[in-house]
PyMOL CGO cylinders between C-alpha atoms (Angstrom):
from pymol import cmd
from pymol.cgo import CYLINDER

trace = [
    CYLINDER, 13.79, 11.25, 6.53, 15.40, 13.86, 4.16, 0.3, 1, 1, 1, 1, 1, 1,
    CYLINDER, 15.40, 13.86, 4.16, 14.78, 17.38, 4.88, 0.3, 1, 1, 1, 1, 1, 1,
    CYLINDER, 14.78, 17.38, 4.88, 12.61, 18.77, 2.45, 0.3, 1, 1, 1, 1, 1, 1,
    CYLINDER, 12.61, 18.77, 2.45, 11.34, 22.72, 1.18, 0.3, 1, 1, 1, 1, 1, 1,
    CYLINDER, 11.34, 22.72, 1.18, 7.66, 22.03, 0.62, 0.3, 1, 1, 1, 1, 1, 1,
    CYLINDER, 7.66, 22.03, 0.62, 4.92, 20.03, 1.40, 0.3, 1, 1, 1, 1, 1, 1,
    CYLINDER, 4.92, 20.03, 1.40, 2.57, 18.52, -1.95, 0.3, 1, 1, 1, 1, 1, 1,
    CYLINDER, 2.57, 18.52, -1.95, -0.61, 17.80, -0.39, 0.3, 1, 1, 1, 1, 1, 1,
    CYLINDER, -0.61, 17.80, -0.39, -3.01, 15.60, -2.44, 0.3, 1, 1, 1, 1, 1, 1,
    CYLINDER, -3.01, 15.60, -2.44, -6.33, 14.45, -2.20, 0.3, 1, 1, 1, 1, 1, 1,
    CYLINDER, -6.33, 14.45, -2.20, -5.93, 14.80, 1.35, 0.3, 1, 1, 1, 1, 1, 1,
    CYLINDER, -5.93, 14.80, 1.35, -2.36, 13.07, 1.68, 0.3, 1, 1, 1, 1, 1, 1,
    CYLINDER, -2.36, 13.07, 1.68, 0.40, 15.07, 2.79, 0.3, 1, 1, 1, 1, 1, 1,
    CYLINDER, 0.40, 15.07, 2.79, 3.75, 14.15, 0.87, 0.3, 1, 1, 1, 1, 1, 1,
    CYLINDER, 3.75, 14.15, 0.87, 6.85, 15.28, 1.31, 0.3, 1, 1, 1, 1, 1, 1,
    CYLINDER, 6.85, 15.28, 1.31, 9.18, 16.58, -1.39, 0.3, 1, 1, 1, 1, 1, 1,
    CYLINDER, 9.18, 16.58, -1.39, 11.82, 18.98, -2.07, 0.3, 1, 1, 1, 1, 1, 1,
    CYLINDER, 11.82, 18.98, -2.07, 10.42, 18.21, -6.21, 0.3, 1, 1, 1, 1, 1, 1,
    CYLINDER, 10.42, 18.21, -6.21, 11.31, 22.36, -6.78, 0.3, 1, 1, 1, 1, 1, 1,
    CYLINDER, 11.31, 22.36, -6.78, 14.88, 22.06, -5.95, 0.3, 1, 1, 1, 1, 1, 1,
    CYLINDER, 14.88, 22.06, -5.95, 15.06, 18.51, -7.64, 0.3, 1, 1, 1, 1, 1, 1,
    CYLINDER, 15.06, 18.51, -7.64, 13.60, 19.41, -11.03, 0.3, 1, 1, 1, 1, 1, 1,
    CYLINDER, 13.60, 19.41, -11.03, 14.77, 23.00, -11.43, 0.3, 1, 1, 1, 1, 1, 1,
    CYLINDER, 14.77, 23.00, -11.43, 15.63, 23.22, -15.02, 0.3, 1, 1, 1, 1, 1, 1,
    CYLINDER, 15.63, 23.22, -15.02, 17.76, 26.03, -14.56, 0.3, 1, 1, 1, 1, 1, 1,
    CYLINDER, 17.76, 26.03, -14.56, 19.96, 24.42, -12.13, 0.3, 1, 1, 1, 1, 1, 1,
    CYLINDER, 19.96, 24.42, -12.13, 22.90, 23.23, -14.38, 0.3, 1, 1, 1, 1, 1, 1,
    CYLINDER, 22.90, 23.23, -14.38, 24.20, 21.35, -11.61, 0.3, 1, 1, 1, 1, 1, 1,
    CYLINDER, 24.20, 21.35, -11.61, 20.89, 19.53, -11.67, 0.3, 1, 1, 1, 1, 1, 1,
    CYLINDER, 20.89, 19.53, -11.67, 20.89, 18.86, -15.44, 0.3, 1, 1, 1, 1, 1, 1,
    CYLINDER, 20.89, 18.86, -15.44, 24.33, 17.54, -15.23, 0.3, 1, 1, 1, 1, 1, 1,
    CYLINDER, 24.33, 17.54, -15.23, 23.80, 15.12, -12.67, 0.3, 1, 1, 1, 1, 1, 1,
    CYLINDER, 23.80, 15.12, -12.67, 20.96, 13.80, -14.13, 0.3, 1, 1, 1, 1, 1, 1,
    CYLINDER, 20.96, 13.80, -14.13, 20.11, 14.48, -17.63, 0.3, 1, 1, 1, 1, 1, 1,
    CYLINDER, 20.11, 14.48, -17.63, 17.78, 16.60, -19.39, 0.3, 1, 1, 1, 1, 1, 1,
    CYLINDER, 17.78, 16.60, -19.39, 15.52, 13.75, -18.88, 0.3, 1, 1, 1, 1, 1, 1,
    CYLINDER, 15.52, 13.75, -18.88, 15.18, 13.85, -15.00, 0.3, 1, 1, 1, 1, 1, 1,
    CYLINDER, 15.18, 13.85, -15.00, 12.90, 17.34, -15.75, 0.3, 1, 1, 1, 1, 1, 1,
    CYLINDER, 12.90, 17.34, -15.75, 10.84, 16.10, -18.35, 0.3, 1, 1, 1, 1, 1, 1,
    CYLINDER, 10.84, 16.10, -18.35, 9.31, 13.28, -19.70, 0.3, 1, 1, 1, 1, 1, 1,
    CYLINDER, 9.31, 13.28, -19.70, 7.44, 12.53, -22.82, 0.3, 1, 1, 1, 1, 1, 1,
    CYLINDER, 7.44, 12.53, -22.82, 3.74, 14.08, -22.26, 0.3, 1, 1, 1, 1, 1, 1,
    CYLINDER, 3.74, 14.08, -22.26, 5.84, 17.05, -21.62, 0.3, 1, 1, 1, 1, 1, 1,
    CYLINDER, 5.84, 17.05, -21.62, 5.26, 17.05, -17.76, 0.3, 1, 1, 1, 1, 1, 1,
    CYLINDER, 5.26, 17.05, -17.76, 7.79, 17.81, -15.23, 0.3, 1, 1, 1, 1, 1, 1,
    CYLINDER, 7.79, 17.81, -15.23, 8.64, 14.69, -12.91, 0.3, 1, 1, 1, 1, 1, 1,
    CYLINDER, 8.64, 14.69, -12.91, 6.63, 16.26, -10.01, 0.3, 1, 1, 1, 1, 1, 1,
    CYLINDER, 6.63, 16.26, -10.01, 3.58, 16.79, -12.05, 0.3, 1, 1, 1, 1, 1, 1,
    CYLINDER, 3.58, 16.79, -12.05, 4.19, 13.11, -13.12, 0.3, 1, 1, 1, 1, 1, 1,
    CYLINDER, 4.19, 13.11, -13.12, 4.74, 11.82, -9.48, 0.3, 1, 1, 1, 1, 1, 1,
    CYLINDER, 4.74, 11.82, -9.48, 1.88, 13.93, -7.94, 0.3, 1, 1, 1, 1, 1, 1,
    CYLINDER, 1.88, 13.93, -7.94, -0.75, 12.60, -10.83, 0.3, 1, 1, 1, 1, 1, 1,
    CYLINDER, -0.75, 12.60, -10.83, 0.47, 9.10, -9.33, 0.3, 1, 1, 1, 1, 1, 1,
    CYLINDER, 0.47, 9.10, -9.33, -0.38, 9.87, -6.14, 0.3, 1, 1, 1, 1, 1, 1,
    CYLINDER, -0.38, 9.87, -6.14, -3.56, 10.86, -6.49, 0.3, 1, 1, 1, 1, 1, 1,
    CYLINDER, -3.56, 10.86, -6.49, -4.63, 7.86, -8.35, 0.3, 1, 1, 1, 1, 1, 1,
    CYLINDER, -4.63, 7.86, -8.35, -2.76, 5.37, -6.38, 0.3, 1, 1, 1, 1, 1, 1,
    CYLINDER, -2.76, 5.37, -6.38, -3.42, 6.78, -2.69, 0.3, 1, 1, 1, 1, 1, 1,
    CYLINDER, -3.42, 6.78, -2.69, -6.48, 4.36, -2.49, 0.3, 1, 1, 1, 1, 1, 1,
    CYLINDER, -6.48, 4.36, -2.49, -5.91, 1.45, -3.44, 0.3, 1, 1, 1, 1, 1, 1,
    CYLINDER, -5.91, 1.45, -3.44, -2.05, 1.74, -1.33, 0.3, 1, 1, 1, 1, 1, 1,
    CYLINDER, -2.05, 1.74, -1.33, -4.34, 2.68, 1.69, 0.3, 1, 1, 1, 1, 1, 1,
    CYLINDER, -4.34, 2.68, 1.69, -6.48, -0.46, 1.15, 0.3, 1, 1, 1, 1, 1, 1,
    CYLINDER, -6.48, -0.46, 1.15, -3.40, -2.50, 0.71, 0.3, 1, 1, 1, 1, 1, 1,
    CYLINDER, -3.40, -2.50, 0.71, -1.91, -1.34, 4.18, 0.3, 1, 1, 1, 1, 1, 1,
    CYLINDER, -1.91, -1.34, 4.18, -4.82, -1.24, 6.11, 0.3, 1, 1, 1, 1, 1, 1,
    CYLINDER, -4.82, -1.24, 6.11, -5.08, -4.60, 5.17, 0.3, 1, 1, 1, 1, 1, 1,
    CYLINDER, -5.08, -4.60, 5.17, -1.50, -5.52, 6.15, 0.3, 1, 1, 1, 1, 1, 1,
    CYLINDER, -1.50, -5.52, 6.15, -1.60, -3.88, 9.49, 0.3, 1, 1, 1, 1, 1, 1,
    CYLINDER, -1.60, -3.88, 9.49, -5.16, -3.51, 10.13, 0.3, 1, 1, 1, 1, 1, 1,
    CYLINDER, -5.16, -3.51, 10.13, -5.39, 0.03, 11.59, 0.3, 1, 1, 1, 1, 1, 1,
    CYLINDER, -5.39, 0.03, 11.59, -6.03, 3.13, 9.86, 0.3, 1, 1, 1, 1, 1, 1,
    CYLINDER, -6.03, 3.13, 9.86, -3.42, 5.29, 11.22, 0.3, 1, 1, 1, 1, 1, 1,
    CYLINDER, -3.42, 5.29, 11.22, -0.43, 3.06, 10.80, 0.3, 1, 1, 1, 1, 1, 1,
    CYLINDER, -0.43, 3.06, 10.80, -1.95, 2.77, 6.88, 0.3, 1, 1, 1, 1, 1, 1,
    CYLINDER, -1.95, 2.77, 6.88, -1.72, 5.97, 6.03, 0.3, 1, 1, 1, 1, 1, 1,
    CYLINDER, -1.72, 5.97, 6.03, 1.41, 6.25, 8.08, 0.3, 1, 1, 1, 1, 1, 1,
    CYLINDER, 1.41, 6.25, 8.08, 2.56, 3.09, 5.87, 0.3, 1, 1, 1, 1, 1, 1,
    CYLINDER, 2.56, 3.09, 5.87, 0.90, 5.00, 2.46, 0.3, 1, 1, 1, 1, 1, 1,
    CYLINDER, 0.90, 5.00, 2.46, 2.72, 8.22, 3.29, 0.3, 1, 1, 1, 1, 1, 1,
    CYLINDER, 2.72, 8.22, 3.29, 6.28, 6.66, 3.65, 0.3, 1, 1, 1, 1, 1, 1,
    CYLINDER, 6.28, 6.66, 3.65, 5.92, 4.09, 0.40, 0.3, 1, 1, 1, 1, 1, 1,
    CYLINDER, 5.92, 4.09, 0.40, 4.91, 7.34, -1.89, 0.3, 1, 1, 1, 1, 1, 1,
    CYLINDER, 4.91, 7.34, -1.89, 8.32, 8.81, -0.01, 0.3, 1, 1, 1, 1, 1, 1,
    CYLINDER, 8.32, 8.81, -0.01, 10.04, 5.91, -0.85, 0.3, 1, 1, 1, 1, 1, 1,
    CYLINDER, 10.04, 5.91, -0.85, 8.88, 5.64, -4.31, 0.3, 1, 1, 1, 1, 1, 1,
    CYLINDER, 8.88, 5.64, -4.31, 9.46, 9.18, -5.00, 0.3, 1, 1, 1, 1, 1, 1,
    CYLINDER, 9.46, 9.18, -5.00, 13.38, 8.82, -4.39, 0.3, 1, 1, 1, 1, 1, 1,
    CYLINDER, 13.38, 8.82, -4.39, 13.15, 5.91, -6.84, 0.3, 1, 1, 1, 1, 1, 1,
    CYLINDER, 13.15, 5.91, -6.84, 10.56, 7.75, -9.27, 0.3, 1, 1, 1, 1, 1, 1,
    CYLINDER, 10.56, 7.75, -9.27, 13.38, 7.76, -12.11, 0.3, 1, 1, 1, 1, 1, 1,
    CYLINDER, 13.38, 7.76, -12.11, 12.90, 3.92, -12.20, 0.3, 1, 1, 1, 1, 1, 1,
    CYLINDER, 12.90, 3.92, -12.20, 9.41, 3.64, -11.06, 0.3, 1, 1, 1, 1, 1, 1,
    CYLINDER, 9.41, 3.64, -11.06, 8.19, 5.49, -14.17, 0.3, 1, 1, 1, 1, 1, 1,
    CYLINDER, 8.19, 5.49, -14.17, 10.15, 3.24, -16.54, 0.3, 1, 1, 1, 1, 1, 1,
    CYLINDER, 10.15, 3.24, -16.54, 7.24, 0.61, -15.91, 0.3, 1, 1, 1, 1, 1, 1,
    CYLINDER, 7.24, 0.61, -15.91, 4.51, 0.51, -13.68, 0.3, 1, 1, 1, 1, 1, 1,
    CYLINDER, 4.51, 0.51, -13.68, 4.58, 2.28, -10.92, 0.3, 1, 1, 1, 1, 1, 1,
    CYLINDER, 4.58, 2.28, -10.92, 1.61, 1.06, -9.13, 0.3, 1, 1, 1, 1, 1, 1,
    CYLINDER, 1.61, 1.06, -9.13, 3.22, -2.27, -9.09, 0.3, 1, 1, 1, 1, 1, 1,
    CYLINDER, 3.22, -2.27, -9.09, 6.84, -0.62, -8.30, 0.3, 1, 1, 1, 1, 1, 1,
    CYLINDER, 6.84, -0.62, -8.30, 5.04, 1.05, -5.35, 0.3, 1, 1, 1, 1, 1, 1,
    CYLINDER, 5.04, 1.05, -5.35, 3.03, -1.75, -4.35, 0.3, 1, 1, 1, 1, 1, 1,
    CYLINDER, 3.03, -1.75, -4.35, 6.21, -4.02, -3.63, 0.3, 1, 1, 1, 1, 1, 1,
    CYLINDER, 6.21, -4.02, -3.63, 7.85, -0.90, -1.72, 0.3, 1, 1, 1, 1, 1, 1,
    CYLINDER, 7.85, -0.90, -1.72, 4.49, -0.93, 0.80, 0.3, 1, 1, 1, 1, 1, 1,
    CYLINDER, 4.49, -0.93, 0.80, 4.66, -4.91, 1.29, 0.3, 1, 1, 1, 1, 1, 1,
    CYLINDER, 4.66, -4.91, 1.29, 7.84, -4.61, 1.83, 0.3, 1, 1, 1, 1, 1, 1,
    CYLINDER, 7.84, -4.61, 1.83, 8.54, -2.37, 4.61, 0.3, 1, 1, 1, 1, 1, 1,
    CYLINDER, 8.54, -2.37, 4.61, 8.60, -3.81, 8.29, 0.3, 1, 1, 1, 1, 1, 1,
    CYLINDER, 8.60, -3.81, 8.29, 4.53, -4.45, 8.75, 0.3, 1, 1, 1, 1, 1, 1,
    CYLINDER, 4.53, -4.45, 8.75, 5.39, -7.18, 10.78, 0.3, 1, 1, 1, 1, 1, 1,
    CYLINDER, 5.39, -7.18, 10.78, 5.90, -4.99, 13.84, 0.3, 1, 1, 1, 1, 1, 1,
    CYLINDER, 5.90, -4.99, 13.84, 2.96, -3.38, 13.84, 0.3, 1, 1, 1, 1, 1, 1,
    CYLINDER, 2.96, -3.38, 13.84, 0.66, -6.58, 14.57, 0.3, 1, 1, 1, 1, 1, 1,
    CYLINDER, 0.66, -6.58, 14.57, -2.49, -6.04, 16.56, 0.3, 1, 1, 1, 1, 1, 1,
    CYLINDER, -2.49, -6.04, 16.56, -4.52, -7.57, 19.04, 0.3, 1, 1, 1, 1, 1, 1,
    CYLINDER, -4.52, -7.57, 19.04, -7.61, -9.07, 18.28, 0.3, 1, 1, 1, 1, 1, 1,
    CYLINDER, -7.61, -9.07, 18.28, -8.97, -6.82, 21.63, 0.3, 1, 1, 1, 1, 1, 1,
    CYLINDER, -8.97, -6.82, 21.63, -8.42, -3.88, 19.89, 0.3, 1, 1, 1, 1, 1, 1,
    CYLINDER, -8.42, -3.88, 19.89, -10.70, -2.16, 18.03, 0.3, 1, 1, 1, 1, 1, 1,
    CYLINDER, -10.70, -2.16, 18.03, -9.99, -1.90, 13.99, 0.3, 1, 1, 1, 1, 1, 1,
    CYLINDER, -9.99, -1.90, 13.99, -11.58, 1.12, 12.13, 0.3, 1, 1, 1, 1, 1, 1,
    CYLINDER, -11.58, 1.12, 12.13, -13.40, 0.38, 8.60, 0.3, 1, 1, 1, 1, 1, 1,
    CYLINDER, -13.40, 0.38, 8.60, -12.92, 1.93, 5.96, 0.3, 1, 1, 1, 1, 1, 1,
    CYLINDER, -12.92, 1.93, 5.96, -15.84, 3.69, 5.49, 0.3, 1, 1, 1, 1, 1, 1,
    CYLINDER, -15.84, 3.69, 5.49, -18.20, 4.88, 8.95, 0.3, 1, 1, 1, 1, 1, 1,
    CYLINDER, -18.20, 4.88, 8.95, -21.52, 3.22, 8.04, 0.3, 1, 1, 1, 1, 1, 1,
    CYLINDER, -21.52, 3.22, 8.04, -25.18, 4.31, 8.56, 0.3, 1, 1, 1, 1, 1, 1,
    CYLINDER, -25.18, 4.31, 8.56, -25.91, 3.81, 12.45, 0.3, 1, 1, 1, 1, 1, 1,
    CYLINDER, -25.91, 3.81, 12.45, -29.59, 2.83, 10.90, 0.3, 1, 1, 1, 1, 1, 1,
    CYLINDER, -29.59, 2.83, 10.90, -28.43, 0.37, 8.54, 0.3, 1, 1, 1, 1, 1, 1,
    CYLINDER, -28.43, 0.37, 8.54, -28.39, -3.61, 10.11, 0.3, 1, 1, 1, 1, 1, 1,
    CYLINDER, -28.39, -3.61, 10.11, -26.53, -4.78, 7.14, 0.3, 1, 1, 1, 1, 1, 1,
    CYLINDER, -26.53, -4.78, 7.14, -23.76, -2.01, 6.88, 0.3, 1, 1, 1, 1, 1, 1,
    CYLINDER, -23.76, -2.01, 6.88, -22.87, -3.05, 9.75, 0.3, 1, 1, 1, 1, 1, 1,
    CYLINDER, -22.87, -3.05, 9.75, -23.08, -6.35, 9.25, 0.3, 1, 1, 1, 1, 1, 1,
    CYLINDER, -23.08, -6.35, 9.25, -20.55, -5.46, 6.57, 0.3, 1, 1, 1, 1, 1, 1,
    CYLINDER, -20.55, -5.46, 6.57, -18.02, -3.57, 9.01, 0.3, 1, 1, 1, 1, 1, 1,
    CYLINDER, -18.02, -3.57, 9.01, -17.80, -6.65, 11.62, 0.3, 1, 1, 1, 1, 1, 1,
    CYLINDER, -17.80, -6.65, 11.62, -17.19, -8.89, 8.76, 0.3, 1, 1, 1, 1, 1, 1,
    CYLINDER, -17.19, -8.89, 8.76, -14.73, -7.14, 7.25, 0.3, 1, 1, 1, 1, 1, 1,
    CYLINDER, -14.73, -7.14, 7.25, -12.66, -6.26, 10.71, 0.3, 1, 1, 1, 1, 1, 1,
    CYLINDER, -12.66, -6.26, 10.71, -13.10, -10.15, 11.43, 0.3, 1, 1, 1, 1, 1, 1,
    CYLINDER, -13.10, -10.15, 11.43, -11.52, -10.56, 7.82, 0.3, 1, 1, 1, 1, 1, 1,
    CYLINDER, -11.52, -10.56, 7.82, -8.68, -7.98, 9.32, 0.3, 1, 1, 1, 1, 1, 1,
    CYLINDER, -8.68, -7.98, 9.32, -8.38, -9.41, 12.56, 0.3, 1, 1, 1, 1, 1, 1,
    CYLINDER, -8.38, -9.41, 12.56, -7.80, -12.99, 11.12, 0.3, 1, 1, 1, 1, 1, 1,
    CYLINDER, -7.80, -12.99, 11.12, -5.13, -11.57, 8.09, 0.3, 1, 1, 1, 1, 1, 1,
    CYLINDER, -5.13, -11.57, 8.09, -3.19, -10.21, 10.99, 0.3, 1, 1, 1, 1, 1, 1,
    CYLINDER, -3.19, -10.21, 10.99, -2.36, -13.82, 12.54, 0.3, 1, 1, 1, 1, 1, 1,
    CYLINDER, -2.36, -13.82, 12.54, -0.90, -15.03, 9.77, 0.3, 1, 1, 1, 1, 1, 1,
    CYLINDER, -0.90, -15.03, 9.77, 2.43, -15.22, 9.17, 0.3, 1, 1, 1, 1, 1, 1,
    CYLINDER, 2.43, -15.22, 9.17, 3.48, -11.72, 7.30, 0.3, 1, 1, 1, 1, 1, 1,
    CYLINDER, 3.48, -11.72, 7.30, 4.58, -13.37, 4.60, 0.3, 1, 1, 1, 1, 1, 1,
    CYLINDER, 4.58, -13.37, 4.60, 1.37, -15.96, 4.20, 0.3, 1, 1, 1, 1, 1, 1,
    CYLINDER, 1.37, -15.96, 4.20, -0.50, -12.12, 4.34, 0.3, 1, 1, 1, 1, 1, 1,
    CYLINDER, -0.50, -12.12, 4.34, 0.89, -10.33, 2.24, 0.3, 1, 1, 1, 1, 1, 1,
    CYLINDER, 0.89, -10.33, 2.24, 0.23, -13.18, -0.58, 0.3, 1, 1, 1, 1, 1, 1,
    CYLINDER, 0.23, -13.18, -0.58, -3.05, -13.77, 0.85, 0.3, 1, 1, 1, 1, 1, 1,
    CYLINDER, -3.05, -13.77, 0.85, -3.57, -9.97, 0.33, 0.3, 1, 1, 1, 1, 1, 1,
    CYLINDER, -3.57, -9.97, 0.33, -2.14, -9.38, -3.16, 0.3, 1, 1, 1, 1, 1, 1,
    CYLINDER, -2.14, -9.38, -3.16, -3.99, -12.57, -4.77, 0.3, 1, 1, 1, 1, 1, 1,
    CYLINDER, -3.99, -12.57, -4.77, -7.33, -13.06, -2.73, 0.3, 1, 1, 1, 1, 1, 1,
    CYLINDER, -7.33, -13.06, -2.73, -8.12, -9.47, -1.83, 0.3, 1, 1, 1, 1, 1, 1,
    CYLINDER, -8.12, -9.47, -1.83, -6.56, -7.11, -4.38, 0.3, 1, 1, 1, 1, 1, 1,
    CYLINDER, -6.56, -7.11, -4.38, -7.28, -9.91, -6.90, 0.3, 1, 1, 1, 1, 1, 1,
    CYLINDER, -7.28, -9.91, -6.90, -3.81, -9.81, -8.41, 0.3, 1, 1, 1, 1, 1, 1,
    CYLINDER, -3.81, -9.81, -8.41, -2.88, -13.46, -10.25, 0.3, 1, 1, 1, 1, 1, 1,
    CYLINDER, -2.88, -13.46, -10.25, -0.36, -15.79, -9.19, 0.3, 1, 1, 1, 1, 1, 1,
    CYLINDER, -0.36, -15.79, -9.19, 2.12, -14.72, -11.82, 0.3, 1, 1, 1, 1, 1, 1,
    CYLINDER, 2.12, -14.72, -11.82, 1.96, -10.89, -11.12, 0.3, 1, 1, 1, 1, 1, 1,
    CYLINDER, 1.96, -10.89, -11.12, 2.42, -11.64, -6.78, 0.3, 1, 1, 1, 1, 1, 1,
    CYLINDER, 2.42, -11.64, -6.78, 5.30, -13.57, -7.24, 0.3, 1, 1, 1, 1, 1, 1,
    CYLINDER, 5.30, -13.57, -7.24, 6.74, -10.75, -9.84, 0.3, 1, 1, 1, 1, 1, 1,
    CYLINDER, 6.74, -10.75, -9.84, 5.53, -7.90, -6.87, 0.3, 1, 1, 1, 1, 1, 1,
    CYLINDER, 5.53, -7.90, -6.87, 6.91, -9.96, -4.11, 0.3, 1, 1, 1, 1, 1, 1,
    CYLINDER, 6.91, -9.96, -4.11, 9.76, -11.45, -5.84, 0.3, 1, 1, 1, 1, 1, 1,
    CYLINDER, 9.76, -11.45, -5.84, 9.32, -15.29, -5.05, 0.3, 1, 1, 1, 1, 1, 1,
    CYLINDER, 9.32, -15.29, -5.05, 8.26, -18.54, -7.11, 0.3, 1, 1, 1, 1, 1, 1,
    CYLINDER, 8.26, -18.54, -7.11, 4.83, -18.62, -8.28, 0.3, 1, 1, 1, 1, 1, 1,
    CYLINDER, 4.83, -18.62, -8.28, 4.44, -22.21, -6.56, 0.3, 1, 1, 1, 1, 1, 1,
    CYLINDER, 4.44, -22.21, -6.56, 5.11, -20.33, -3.22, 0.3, 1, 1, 1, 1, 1, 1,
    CYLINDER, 5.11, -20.33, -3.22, 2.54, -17.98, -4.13, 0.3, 1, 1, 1, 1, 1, 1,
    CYLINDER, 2.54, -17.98, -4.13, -0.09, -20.95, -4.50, 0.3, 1, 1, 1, 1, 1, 1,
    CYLINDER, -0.09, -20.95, -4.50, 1.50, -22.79, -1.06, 0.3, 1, 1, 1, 1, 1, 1,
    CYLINDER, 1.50, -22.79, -1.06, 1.35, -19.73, 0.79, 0.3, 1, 1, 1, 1, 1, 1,
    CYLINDER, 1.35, -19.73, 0.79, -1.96, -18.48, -0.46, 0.3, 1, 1, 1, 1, 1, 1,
    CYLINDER, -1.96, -18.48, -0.46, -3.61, -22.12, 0.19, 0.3, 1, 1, 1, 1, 1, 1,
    CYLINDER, -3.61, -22.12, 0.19, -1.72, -22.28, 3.31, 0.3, 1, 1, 1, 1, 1, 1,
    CYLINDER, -1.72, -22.28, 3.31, -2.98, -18.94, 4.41, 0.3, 1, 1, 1, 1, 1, 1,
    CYLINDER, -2.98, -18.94, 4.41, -6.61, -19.13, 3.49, 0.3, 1, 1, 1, 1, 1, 1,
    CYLINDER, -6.61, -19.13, 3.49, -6.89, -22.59, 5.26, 0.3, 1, 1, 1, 1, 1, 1,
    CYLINDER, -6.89, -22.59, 5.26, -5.56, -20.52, 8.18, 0.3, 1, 1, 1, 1, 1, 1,
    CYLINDER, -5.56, -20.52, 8.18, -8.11, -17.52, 7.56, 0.3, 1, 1, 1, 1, 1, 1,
    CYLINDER, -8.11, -17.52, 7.56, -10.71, -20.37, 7.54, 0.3, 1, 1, 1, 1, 1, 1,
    CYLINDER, -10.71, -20.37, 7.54, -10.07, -21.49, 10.30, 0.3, 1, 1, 1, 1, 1, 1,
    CYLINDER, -10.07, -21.49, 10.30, -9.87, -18.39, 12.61, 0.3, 1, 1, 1, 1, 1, 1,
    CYLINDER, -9.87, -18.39, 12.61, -13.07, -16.97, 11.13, 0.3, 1, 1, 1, 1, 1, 1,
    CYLINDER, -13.07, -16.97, 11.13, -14.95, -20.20, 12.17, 0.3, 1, 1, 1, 1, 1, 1,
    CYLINDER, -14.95, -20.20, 12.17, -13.61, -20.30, 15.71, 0.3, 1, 1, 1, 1, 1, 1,
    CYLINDER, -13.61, -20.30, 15.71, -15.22, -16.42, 15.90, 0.3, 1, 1, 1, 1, 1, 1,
    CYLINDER, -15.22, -16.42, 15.90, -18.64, -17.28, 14.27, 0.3, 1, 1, 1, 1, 1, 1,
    CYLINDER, -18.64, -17.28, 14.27, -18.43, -20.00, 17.13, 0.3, 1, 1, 1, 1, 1, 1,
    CYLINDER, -18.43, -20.00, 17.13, -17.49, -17.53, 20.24, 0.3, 1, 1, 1, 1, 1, 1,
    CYLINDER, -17.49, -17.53, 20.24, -20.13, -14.92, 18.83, 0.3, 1, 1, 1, 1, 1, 1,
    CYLINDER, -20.13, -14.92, 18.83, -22.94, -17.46, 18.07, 0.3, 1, 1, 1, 1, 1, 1,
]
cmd.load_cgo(trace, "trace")
C-alpha cells in the first residue's frame, strides 16, 4: 500500500489518500504530468471532492456487494476499503464513465476466493435486529443461510449469482462488469441458483 499524508474519513469509512499532494494546483510538476485536467473537472470540483462524493454514495451498496462475496463483515469492509483504494489510483479513468460499475468490477475482482467461510461460523447481518421481534429474526437466519449457501459456490458461479440475482443487475450489464459472454452469465447464474437451491433445502431439512 502507498504511503499516504492524510486520512479522508467518510460516512464512517476510513480511506486513504495522499489527494493534497496529488491535486495541488500549484505544483507545476503536477500539472505537467498530468494536465490541467487531473485538478479539475467540469462541475468545477477538484478530483478529491469528486472521489470523496463517490464514496459516500457508493460505500453501501460496495459493502453489500462484499459481504455478500465473503460473507463476514470485517473482511467487507476490509474488501470496501481496498476497492475505493484501488479505484482511487484509477479515478482518472473511473470518472470517464461510471464509476460505480468501474468500482464494482475492481471489488469482484480481487482474491475473495480465499477468504471462504465455514458454515460453523457465525455470519453477522447487516443490520442487529430487535431481540423482541420473531420475524426480524426470522429475517437474519434467512439471510445468513442465503450467505452461507453463496459461499459454496464456485467464486465465479457467486459473483454472477450476486451481480444478477441479488444486486439485480441484467445479464448484459454482469457480463460488461465481469468481462465474460452474456450466455455464461445465464449458465453460471442457472447453474448457481440450482446450487443455492439445493443447499438451502438440505438446511430447512437439518433444522426442521
Amino acid at each position: 500500500m502507498e504511503p499516504f499524508a492524510e486520512m479522508l474519513r467518510v460516512e464512517g469509512v476510513t480511506m486513504t489518500g495522499d489527494a493534497s499532494a496529488v491535486l495541488a494546483e500549484d505544483d507545476p510538476e503536477r500539472q505537467r504530468d498530468h494536465g490541467e485536467d487531473w485538478v479539475v473537472v467540469a462541475t468545477g470540483a477538484t478530483y478529491e471532492d469528486e472521489f470523496v462524493a463517490f464514496v459516500a454514495t457508493a460505500r453501501d451498496p460496495l459493502f453489500r456487494m462484499a459481504y455478500l462475496l465473503c460473507g463476514d463483515r470485517h473482511r467487507a469492509e476490509d474488501l470496501t476499503q481496498q476497492t475505493f483504494e484501488k479505484t482511487w489510483r484509477t479515478w482518472r479513468t473511473a470518472r470517464r464513465g461510471d464509476p460505480l460499475v468501474w468500482a464494482r468490477r475492481i471489488l469482484a475482482n480481487q482474491r475473495i476466493d480465499t477468504w471462504r467461510r465455514t458454515r460453523r461460523e457465525v455470519l453477522t447481518g447487516f443490520e442487529q435486529p430487535d431481540a423482541t421481534s420473531s420475524s426480524a429474526a426470522t429475517s437474519v437466519d434467512d439471510r445468513d443461510a442465503v450467505v452461507r449457501a453463496l459461499l459454496l459456490l464456485p467464486i465465479k458461479q457467486r459473483r454472477v449469482v450476486v451481480l444478477r440475482h441479488l444486486l439485480d443487475l441484467s445479464e448484459a450489464e454482469v457480463a460488461a462488469e465481469l468481462e465474460i459472454p452474456v450466455g455464461t452469465v445465464k449458465s453460471s447464474a442457472a447453474r448457481g441458483l440450482a446450487q443455492l437451491r439445493r443447499t438451502l433445502d438440505e438446511t430447512r431439512s437439518e433444522d426442521s
